[in-house]
N, C-alpha and C positions, 0 to 999 in steps of 0.2 A: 809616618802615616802608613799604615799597615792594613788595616780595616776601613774603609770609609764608607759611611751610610749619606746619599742625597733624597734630603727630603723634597720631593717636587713639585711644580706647581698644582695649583689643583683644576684648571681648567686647559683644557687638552690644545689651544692655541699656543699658551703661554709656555707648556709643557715643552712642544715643538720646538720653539723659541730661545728654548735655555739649551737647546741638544750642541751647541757650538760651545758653552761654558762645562759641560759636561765630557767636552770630547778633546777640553783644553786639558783638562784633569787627568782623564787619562793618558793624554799623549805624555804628561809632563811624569805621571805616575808610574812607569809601565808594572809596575812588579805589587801595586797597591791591588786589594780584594776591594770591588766597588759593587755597591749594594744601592740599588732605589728605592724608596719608599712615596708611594704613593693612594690617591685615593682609586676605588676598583673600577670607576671609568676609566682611571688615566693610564692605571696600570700594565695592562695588555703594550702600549705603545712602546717599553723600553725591550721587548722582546724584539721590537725591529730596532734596537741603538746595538752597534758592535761595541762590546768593550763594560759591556754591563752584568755583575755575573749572576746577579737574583734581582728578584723585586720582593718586596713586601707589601702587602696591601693592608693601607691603615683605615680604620674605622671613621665614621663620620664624627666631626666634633662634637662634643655632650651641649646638650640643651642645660639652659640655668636649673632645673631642678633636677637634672638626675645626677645626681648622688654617684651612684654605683660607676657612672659613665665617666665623670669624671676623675676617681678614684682609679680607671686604669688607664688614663693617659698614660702614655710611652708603653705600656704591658709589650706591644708589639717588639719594639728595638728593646727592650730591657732583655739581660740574661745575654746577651749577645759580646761576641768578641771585637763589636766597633771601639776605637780610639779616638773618632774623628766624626761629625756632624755637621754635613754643610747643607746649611737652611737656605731655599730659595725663594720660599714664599714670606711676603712682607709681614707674615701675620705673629701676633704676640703667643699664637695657638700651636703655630710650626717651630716655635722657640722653647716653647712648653713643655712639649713632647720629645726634645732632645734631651731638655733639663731632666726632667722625671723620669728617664730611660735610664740615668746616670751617664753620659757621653761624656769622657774628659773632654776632649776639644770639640768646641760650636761656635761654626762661623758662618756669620751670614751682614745683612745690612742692619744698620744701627737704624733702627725705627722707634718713636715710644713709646715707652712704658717695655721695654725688652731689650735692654742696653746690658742688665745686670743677666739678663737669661744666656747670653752669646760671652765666652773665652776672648775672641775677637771679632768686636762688631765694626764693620768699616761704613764710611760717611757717606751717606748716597750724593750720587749727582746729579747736573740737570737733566734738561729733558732728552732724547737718545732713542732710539729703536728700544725695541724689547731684547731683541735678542742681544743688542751691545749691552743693556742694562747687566744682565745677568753675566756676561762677557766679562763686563768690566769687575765685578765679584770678585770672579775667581781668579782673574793679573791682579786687582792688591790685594791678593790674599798669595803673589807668591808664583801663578802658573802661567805662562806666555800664551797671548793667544793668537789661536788659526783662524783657520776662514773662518766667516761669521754667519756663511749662511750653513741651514740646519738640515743634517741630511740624515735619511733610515734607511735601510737594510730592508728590502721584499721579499722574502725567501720564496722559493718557490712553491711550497706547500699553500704559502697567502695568493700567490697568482693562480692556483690551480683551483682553489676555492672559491675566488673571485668570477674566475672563467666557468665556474659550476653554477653559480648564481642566474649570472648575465645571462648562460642558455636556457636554465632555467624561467627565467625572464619571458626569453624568446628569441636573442639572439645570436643571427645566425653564423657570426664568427668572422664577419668579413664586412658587415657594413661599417663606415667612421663610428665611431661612439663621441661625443660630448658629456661630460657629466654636469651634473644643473644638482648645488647646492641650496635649495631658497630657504632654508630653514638658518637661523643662528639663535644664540644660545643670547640670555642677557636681557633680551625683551625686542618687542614688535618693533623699534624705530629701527634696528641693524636691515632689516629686512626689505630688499628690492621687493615691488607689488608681486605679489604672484600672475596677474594679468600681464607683467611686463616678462616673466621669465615662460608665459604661454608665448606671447608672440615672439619670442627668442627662440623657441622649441621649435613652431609652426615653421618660423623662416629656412634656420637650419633641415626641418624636414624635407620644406622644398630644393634644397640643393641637396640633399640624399646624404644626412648626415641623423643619425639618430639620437636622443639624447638617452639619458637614465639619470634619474633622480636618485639621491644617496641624502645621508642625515640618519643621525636617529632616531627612535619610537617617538622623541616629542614632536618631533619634525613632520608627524605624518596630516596633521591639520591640515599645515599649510600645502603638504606636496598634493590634498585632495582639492586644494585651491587653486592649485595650478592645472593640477588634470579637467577641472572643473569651469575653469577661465574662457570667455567668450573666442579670446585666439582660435581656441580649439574647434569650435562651434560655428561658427560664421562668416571666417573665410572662406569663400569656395576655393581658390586656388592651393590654398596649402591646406586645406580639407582635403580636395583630393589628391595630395603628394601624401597623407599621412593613409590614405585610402587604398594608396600605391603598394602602400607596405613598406614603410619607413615611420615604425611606429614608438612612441616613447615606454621606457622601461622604467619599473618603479624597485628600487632594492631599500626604502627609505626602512628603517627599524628592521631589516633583515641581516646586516653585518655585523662582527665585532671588529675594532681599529686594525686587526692585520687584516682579513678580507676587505676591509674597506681599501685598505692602502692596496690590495693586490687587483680590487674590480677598477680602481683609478688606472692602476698600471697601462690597461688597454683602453683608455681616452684620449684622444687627440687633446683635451684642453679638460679644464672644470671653468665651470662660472658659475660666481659664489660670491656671496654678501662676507663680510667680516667675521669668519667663522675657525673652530678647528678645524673643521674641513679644508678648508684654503689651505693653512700650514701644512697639515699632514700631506695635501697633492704636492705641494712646492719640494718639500724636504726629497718624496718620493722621484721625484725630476718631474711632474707633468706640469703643463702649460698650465697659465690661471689666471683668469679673468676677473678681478674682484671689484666691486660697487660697496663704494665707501660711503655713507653718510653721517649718520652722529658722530660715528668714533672719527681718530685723526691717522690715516694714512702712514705720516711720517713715522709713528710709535708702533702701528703695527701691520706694518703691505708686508705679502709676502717679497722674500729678498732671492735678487737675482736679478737679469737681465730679461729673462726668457718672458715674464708677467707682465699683466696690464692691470693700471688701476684705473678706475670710473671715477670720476667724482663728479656731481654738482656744482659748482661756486654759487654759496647762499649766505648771507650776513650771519647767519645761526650758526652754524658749523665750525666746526666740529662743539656739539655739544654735550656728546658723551651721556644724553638722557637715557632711558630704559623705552621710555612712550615719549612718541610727538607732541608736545600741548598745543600746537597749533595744526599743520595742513601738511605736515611730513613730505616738505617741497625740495627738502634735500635727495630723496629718494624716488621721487616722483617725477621730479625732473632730469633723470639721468633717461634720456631717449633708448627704448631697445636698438633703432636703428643703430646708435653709437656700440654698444653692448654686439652686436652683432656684426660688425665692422670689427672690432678687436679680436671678436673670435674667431671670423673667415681667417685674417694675419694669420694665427697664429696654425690655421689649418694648411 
């Protein structure tokens, strides 16, 4: 293996997730050219992996009637001097585009209808973290694996941007920061109430701790939901700590993933629903507070020691929906008091 092209997840938790199967490769590799391919959200993220030497960014997959769109699947990896293709995402569409690249070697998990697309497709197993899932790929495919939790590279240039932000913001360089993720990707049931991440905000204010909201552009609904939440409004007590000037910072759709990973850097903690966000703090070192509901913890908490997860215990759960059909009692019932208790810890 001389060349090898990884094709990567397409959602930027899962991305995070696989960086311990990608750093098995290289350890086992040293003298291999290793190339990412990924989609242009995710893409930014491998400029913080050491041992990564380009990225590509591939187009979004062709809708049923375009022609044209489907006609250059792989155009990207084709003409290229890879030998080797290791698919990480389950999909029939990530096997596709190694095949039609022309990759002599494509290995990834045997899924179906994509047995015949993969050189060597190996047998998936039970159920496992995410990060072991991918882990476990690339040991039977051959590479011994390290630690499993998932770690990136800040360069300094993402911390000085980050720190440009934050003042820009407002702040003044020296108060606590918290970061407060309430947005996640996948649909409204991942989602702590935003009333519950005001009164999380409010509390922290009153012990002179600031927060800043982060997330992306779609994220910004909710973070006006939160700016917008009674907490803020009808406390007197932590009305006037926030009046004191301990005021919340909004950077939500102002980042790309390295300023994001560099404005984390100077947070005491994040607290955050089930999101890329979570992974990318964790991987970075910061503390992380996560509020689990639908999904299931055990497949995707950030890994470490240093984190706290929130859970409910509700007969439903983990139900892995998009929307509640019922009264979203899994998420609603995780008290801020508990959420703010894990956060003081870890201040």
């Amino acid at each position: 293996m001389k060349h090898l092209v990884i094709l990567a997840p397409n959602w930027l938790g899962d991305a995070v997730m696989a960086l311990p199967a990608i750093a098995d490769v290289r350890r086992a590799s040293p003298d291999a050219r290793i190339t990412v391919a990924a989609r242009a959200p995710i893409a930014p993220l491998f400029s913080l992996v050491p041992g990564v030497s380009e990225t590509i960014v591939l187009s979004k997959p062709a809708s049923i009637g375009d022609v044209a769109r489907w006609t250059a699947i792989g155009a990207e990896l084709s003409d290229r001097t890879f030998d080797t293709a290791l698919v990480l995402p389950n999909s029939i569409h990530a096997a596709f585009v190694a095949s039609r690249a022309g990759i002599p070697e494509r290995w990834g998990y045997r899924t179906p209808f994509r047995g015949r697309l993969l050189t060597r497709a190996i047998a998936r197993g039970g159920a496992m973290h995410q990060a072991e899932y991918y882990q476990r790929l690339v040991r039977e495919l051959g590479f011994p694996s390290g630690p499993l939790e998932p770690r990136i590279l800040v360069p300094d240039a993402a911390r000085a941007a980050g720190d440009r932000l934050l003042a820009e913001a407002g702040w003044n360089g020296r108060t606590p920061l918290v970061a407060l993720a309430p947005g996640a990707a996948y649909g409204g049931a991942k989602r702590w109430p935003p009333e519950s991440f005001a009164e999380l905000a409010a509390t922290l204010a009153a012990d002179g701790v600031s927060c800043v909201m982060i997330g992306s552009a779609a994220d910004a609904a909710t973070a006006a939901e939160l700016k917008g939440a009674p907490a803020f409004d009808h406390d007197a007590a932590r009305a006037s700590a926030r009046q004191a000037g301990v005021p919340i910072f909004d950077l939500v759709g102002k980042t790309d993933l390295p300023t994001l990973a560099g404005a984390m850097t100077r947070c005491r903690a994040l607290v955050t629903n089930d999101s890329g966000a979570m992974h990318l703090a964790a991987a970075a070192g910061v503390k992380v507070a996560a509020v689990f509901g639908p999904t299931n913890e055990h497949a995707t908490r950030p890994l470490g020691d240093a984190h706290a997860v929130i859970a409910h215990p509700v007969w439903c759960r983990p139900c892995m929906l998009r929307e509640c059909p019922i009264d979203h009692r899994c998420m609603r019932g995780v008290r801020p008091a508990t959420v703010v208790d894990a956060t003081r810890r870890m201040l």
